[in-house]
C-alpha positions in Angstrom: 0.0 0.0 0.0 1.5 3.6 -0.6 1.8 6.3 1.6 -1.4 8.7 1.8 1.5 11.5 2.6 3.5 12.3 0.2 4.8 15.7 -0.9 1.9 15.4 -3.9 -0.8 14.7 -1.7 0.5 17.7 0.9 0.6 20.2 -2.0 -2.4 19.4 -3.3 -4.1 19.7 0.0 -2.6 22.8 1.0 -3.8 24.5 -2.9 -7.3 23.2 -1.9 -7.5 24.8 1.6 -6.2 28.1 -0.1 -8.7 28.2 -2.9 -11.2 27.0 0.0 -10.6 29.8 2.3 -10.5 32.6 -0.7 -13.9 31.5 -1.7 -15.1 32.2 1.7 -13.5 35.3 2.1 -14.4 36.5 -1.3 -18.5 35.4 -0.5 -18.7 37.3 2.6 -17.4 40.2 1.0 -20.2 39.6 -2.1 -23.1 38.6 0.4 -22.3 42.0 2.2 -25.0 45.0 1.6 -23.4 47.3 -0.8 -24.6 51.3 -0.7 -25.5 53.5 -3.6 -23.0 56.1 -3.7 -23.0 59.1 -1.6 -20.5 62.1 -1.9 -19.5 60.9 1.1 -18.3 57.5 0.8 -14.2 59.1 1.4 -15.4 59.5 4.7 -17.9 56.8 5.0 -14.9 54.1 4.3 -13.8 54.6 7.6 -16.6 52.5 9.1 -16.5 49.2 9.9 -20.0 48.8 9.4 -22.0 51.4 8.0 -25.1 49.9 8.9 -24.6 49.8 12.2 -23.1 53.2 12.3 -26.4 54.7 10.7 -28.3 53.1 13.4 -26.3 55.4 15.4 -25.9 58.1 13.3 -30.3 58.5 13.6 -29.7 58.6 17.2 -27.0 61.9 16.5 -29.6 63.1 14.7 -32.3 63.0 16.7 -30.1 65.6 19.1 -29.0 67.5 16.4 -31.8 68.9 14.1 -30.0 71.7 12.2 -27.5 69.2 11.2 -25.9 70.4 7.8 -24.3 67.5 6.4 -22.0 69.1 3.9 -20.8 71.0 6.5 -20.3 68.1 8.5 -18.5 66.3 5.9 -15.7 69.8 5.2 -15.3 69.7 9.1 -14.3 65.8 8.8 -12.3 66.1 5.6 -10.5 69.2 8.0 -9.6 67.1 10.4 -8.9 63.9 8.5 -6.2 65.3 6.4 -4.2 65.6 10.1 -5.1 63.0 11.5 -6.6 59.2 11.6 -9.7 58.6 13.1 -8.4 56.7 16.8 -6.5 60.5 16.8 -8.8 62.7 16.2 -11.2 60.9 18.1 -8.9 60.9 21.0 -8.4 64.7 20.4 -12.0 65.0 20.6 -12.4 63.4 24.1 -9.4 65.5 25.4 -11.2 68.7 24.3 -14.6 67.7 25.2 -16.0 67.4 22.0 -18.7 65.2 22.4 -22.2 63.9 21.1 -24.9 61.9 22.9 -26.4 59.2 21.1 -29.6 57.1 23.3 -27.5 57.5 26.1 -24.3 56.8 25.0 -21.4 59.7 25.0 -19.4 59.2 21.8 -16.6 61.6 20.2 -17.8 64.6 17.8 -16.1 63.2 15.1 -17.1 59.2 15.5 -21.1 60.9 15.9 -20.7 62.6 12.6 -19.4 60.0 10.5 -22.6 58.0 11.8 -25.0 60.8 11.4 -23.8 61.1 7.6 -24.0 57.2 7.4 -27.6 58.3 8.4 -28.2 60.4 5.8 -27.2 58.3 3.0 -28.6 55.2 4.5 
């Protein structure tokens, strides 16, 4: 009887697990929900999840009625061409720049990326 491992069978084994694990990486990417575009979506790529950050963002919004989302979107571009977002959100809490969302005290910068999320949701 021959050996089950030999250098053939490893190969071939290891090329199927690759192919494997790039079709499973390349389905969760295509079963995602994609967004029509926004003139936002330079800032919007910074979210994780969009989705979740809109459900957010609506609470922002809900303490914010004269929000001005072009506005909103110059004042991010401002401070993301200093700075990454853990930064300038840290700056934010050291200055006291803050947003309440349903309770929750998040950084002015983190509450409007979700409340333009919101918008274009």
């Amino acid at each position: 009887m021959k050996d089950f491992l030999t250098r053939r069978n490893l190969l071939i084994g290891a090329g199927g697990a690759v192919v494997f694990a790039g079709a499973v990486f390349e389905a969760t990417r295509l079963v995602r929900r994609r967004h029509a575009p926004s003139p936002y979506d330079d800032l919007l790529v910074r979210l994780d999840d969009r989705d979740a950050a809109a459900a957010i963002g609506e609470e922002v919004l809900v303490g914010t009625p004269d929000f001005d989302a072009p506005a909103a979107a110059g004042e991010l571009r401002a401070r993301f061409a200093h700075a990454g977002m853990a930064q300038t959100a840290a700056g934010d809490a050291a200055q006291g720049r803050l947003v309440e969302a349903h309770g929750w005290v998040l950084p002015e910068t983190l509450g409007l990326l979700c409340a333009l999320a919101a918008k274009t949701a």
